[in-house]
C-alpha positions as a Markdown table, in Angstrom:
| # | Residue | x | y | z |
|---|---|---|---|---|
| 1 | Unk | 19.2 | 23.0 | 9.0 |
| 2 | Unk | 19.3 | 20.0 | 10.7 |
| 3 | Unk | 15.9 | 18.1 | 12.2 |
| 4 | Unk | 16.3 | 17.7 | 15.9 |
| 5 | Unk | 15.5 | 14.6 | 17.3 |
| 6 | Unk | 12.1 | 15.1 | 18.2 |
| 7 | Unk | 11.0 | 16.4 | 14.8 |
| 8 | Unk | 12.6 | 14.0 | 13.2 |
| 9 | Unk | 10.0 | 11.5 | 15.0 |
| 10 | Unk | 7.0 | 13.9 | 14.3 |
| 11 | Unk | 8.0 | 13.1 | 10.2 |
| 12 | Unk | 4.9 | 11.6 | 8.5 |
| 13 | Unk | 5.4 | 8.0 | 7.5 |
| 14 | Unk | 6.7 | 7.7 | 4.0 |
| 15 | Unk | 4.6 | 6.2 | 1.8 |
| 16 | Unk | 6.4 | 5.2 | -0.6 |
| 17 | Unk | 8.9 | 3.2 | 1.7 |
| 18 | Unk | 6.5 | 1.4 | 3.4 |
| 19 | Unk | 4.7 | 0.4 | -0.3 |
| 20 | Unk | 8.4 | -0.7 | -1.0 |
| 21 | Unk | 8.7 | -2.5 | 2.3 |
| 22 | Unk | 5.1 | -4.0 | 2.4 |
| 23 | Unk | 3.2 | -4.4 | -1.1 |
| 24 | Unk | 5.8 | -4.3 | -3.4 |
| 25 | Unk | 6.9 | -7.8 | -3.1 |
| 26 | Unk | 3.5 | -9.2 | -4.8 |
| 27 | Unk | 2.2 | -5.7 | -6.5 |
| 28 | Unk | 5.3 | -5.2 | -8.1 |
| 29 | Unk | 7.6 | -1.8 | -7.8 |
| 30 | Unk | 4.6 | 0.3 | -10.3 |
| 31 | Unk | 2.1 | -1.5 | -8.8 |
| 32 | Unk | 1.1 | -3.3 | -11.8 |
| 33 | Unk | 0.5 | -6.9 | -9.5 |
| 34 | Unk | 3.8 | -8.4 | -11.4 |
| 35 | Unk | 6.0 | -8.5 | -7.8 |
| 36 | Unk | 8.4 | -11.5 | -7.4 |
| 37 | Unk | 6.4 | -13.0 | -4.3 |
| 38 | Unk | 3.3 | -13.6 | -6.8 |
| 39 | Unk | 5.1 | -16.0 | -8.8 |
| 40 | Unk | 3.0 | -18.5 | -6.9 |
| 41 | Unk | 0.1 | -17.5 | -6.6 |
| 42 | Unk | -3.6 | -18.9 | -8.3 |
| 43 | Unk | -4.3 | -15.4 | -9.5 |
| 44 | Unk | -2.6 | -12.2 | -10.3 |
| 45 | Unk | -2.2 | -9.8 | -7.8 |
| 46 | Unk | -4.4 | -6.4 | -8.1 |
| 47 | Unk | -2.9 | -3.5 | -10.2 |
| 48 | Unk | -2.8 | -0.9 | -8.1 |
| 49 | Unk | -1.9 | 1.6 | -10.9 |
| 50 | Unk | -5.0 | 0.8 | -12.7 |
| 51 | Unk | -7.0 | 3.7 | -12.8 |
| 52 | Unk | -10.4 | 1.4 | -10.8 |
| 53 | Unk | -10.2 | -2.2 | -9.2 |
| 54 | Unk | -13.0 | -4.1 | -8.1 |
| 55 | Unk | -13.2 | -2.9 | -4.5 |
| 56 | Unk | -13.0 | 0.5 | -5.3 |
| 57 | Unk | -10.4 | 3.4 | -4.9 |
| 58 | Unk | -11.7 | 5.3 | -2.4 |
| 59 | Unk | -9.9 | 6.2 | 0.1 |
| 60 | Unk | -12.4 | 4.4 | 2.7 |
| 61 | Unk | -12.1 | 1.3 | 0.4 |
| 62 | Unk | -8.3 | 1.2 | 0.2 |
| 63 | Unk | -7.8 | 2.1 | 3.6 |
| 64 | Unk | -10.2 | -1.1 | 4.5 |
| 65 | Unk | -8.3 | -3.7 | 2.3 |
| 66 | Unk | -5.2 | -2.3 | 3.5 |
| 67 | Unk | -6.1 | -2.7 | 7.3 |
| 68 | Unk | -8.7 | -5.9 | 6.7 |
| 69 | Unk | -7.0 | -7.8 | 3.9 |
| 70 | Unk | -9.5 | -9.3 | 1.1 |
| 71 | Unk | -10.8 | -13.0 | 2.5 |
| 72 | Unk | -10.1 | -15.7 | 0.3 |
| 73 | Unk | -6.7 | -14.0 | -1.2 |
| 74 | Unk | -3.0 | -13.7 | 0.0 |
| 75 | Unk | -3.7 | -10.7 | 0.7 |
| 76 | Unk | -3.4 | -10.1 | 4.2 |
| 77 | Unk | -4.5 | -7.1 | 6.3 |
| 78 | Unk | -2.1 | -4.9 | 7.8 |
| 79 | Unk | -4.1 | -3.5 | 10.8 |
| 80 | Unk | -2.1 | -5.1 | 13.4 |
| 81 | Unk | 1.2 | -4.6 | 11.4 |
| 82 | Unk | 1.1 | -1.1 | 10.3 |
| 83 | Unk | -0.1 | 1.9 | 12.5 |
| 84 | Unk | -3.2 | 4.6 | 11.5 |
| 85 | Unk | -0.9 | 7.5 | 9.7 |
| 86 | Unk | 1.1 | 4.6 | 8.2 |
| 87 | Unk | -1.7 | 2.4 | 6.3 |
| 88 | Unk | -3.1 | 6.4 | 5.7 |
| 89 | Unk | 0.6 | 7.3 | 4.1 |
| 90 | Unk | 0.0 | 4.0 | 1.8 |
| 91 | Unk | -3.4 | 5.1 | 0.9 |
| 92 | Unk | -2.1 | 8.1 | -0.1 |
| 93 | Unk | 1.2 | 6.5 | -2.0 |
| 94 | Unk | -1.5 | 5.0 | -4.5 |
| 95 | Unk | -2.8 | 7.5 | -5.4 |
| 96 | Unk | 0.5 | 8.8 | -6.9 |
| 97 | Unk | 0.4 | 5.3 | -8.2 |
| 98 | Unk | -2.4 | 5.7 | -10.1 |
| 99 | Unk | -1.4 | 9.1 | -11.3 |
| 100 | Unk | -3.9 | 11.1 | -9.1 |
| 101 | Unk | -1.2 | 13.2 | -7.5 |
């Protein structure tokens, strides 16, 4: 059966496109902080597949790095650049990451 139009729009966000699209590039395709774009960069990348990170892996935390960014570190926040249900879809793609799900 084929989606219609408008319930093709009501999808949730996917998130393991938008990691692909977004985070990849510096936390690497696994999350493991080894992306291409890192190359440069004074420190490594956090692994996102690790099982804890410094700033927590709550969903709260995540969700704030992910919208706020973490001062002092390329990485940038995505608040203005990602809507609510798709910075919640990423929260939630870690989690698979980190083999919660």
């Amino acid at each position: 059966m084929a989606l219609t139009t408008a319930a093709a729009q009501a999808a949730p966000p996917d998130g393991k496109a938008l990691y692909t699209t977004w985070c990849a590039g510096c936390h690497g395709p696994k999350g493991q902080g080894d992306g291409p774009d890192a190359k440069g960069f004074d420190s490594k990348p956090a692994s996102l597949a690790a099982s804890s990170y410094k700033r927590g892996t709550s969903d709260k935390a995540v969700l704030k790095i992910i919208t706020k960014g973490v001062p002092g570190t390329p990485m940038d926040g995505y608040g203005n650049k990602l809507k609510d249900d798709q910075r919640d879809a990423l929260v939630q793609y870690l989690k698979v990451l980190r083999g919660e799900k």
